[in-house]
C-alpha positions, 0 to 999 in steps of 0.5 A: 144268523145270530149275532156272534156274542163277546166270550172274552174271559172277564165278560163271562166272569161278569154273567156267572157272577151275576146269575150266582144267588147271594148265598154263593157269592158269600165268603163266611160260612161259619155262623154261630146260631144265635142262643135261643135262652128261656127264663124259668124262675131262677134259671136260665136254659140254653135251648139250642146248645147242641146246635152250637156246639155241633157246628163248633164241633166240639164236645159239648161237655168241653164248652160246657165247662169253659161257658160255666167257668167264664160265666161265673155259675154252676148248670148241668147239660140236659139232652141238646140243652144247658140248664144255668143256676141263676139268670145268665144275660144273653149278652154275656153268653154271646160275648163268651161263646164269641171268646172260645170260638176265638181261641178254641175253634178259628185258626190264627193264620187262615181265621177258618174253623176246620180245626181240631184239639189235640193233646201234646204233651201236656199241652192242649194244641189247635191244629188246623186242617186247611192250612197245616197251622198248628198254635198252642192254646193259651186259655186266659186267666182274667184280666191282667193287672198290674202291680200298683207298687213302685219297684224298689232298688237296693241302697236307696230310703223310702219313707213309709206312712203306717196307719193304725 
């Protein structure tokens, strides 16, 4: 007779985990490709634009238009890929598909991509599927910078030096 085995509820838990593969016991499963760029002269190719942009699942043209915009140069989309004036750094193209996957594609409350962009108005909203939570998009104008002048208060004299 066969010796009768343990079936508590943590010891059959502790099997299944250890018979899953790495893949299934991983919790992120949103993972942009890495860009894969060419260099042609004064040009720079995105080669596997309309990768990322499917796992996006976004319109290309609309990452399209942020990348040209934070990236400071012209290009045009060409079949599944783009093609920038100018030489784009790698490392630049990474930190600004980083910065519209933050603001344009993950949820602020569940940090999962099952999202979608509506318009409400005038305003662009990200709504989330998995949650329900839905946030305005606030798209950043550059850096903040503030004003290095003193703030000035009625009745009081300031001496001003003028230099010609």
């Amino acid at each position: 007779m066969a010796p009768k085995e343990d079936y508590d509820y943590q010891s059959l838990l502790k099997r299944v985990r250890e018979k899953l593969p790495e893949s299934a016991s991983t919790r992120e499963r949103f993972q942009i490709p890495e860009p894969d760029m060419l260099y042609e002269g004064k040009q720079s190719i995105l080669k596997n634009f309309g990768d990322i942009a499917d796992i996006m699942n976004r319109e290309p043209g609309q990452i399209l238009t942020y990348l040209l915009r934070e990236v400071g140069t012209a290009g045009n989309l060409d079949g599944r890929r783009v093609v920038f004036k100018g030489r784009v750094p790698l490392k630049q193209l990474q930190d600004r598909m980083n910065s519209y996957v933050e603001t344009y594609v993950l949820c602020s409350e569940c940090r999962r991509p099952d999202t979608k962009l509506e318009k409400e108005g005038r305003t662009l909203v990200l709504k989330c599927e998995a949650c329900g939570a839905h946030r305005p998009i606030r798209a950043r104008k550059g850096p903040k910078t503030e004003s290095k002048a003193p703030t000035l208060e009625e009745g009081k004299e300031y001496e001003v030096l003028i230099h010609f």
